[in-house]
C-alpha positions in Angstrom: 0.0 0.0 0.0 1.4 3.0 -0.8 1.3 6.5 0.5 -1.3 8.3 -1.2 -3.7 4.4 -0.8 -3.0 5.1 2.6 -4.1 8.8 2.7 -7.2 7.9 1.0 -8.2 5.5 3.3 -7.7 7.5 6.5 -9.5 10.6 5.0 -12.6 8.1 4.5 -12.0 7.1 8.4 -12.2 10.6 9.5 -15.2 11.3 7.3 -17.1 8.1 8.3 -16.2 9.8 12.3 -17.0 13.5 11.6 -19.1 13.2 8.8 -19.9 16.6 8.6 -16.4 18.1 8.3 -14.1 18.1 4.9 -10.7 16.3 6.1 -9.5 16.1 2.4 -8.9 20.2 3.3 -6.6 19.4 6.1 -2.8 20.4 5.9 -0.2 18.2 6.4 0.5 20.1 9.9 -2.5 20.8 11.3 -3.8 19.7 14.3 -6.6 16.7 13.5 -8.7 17.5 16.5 -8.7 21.1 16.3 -9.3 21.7 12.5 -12.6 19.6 12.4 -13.1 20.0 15.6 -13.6 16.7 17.1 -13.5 15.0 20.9 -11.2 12.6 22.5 -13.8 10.3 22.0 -14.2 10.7 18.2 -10.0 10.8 18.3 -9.9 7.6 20.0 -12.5 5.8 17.9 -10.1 7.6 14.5 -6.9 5.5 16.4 -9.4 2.4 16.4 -10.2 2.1 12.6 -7.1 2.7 12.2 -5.9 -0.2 14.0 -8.6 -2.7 12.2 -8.2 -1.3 9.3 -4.6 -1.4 8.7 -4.3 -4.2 11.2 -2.2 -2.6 13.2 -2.0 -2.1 16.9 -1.3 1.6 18.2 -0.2 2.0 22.1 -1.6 4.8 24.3 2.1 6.0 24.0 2.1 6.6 20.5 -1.0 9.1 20.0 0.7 11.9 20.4 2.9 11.1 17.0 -0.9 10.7 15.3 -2.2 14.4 15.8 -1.9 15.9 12.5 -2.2 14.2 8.9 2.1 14.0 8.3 2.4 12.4 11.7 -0.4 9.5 10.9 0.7 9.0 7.3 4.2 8.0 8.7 3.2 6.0 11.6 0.7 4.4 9.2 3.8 3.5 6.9 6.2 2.1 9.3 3.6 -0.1 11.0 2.9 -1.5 8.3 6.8 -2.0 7.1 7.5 -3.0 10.7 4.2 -5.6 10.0 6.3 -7.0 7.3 10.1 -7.8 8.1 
């Protein structure tokens, strides 16, 4: 899976969570949460789709690398490398 396969799949994750916002708007720097305005709770369901859908696991420890579009594209990427070697 590649980068922008990836991209496309967790803008459909945050859409399917905050239906009403437009996440394909967001910069690559800009605070998830704050720029379509969702909860902890909607954040924590986004880090659970995640994890089924890329079958991955993500530890409480590693949200804070998953709070703006950059930061969850790369975690996204090495999980997955790190799911394969």
């Amino acid at each position: 899976m590649n980068r922008e396969e990836i991209r496309v799949v967790i803008l459909a994750l945050l859409k399917s969570i905050a239906p009403e916002t437009s996440p394909q708007n967001l910069k690559p720097h800009a605070s998830i949460r704050k720029t379509l305005d969702i909860d902890s709770f909607d954040f924590l369901q986004f880090i659970i789709a995640l994890d089924k859908n890329f079958g991955i696991q993500t530890p409480e420890a590693d949200y804070d690398q998953l709070q703006d579009m950059e930061g969850v594209l790369t975690y996204i990427e090495r999980s997955l490398i790190g799911k394969h070697t």
